[in-house]
C-alpha positions in Angstrom: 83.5 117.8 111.8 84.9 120.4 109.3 85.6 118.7 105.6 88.6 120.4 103.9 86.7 121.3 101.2 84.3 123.7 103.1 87.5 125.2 105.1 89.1 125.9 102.1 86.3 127.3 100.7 86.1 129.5 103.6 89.4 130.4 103.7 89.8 132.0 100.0 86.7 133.8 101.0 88.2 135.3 104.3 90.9 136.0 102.3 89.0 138.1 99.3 87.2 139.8 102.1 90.3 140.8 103.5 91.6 142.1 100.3 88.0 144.1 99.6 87.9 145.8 103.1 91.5 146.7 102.4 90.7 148.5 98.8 87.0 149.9 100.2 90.0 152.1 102.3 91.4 152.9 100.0 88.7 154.1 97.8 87.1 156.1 100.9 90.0 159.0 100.5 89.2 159.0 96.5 85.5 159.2 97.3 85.9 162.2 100.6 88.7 164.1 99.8 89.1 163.9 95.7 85.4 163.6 95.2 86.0 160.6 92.6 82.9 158.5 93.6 82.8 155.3 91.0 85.8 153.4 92.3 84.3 153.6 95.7 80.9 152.8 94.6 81.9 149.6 92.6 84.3 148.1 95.4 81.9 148.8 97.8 79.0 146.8 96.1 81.9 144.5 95.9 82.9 144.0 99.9 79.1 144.3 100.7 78.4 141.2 98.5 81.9 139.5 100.2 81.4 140.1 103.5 77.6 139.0 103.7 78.9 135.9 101.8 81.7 135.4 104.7 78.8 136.0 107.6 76.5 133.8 105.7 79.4 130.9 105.9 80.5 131.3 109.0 76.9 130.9 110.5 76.6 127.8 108.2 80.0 126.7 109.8 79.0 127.3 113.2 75.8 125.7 113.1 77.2 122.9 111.7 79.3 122.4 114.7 82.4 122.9 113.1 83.1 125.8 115.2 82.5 126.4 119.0 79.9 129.8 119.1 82.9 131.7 120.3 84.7 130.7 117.6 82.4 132.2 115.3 82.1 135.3 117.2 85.9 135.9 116.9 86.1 135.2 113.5 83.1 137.3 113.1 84.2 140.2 114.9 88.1 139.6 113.0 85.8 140.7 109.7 85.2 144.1 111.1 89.0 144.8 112.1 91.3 146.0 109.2 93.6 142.6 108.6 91.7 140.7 111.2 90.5 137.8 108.4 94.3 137.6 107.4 94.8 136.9 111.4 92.4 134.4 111.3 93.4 132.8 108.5 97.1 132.8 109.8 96.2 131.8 113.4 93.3 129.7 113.5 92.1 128.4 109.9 96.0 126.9 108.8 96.2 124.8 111.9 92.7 123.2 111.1 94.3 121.6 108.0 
C-alpha cells in the first residue's frame, strides 16, 4: 500500500503543478498579445519539468499498486484540466491520509 511519505510527496508536487499550469496562463497573454516572451519561456521550462515529474510519479504510484489504473488515468487526465490537480488533491489524495 501507499506509505505517507510517497503520498505526501506526491501531493506537494500535484500541487506545484497546479500552481505552474496556473502561471504558464498567465504568461501565454504576455507572450501572444504583449509580445514579452521571457516570462513565458522560463515558466514554461518550469511546468514542462513539473508536470513530467508528476506523470513520472503517478506511473511509479500506479505500478506500485497504490492506485487502481483508473485511478491513475483520472489523476492523469486532472493534470491536463486548469485546477484539476487542486481537485484531486481536495477529493481523492486528503482522504488517503
Amino acid at each position: 500500500m501507499i506509505n505517507n511519505f510517497n503520498l505526501n510527496q506526491f501531493r506537494i508536487l500535484a500541487l506545484i503543478e497546479g500552481v505552474s499550469y496556473i502561471c504558464f496562463g498567465i504568461t501565454m497573454p504576455l507572450k501572444y498579445i504583449f509580445q514579452i516572451l521571457e516570462p513565458n519561456y522560463v515558466v514554461g521550462m518550469i511546468h514542462g519539468f513539473v508536470f513530467i515529474l508528476y506523470c513520472l510519479w503517478l506511473l511509479v504510484l500506479t505500478v506500485r499498486n497504490s492506485w487502481s489504473w483508473s485511478e491513475g488515468i483520472l489523476f492523469f487526465i486532472a493534470s491536463l484540466i486548469p485546477f484539476g490537480t487542486f481537485y484531486i488533491d481536495a477529493k481523492y489524495l486528503k482522504k488517503i491520509q
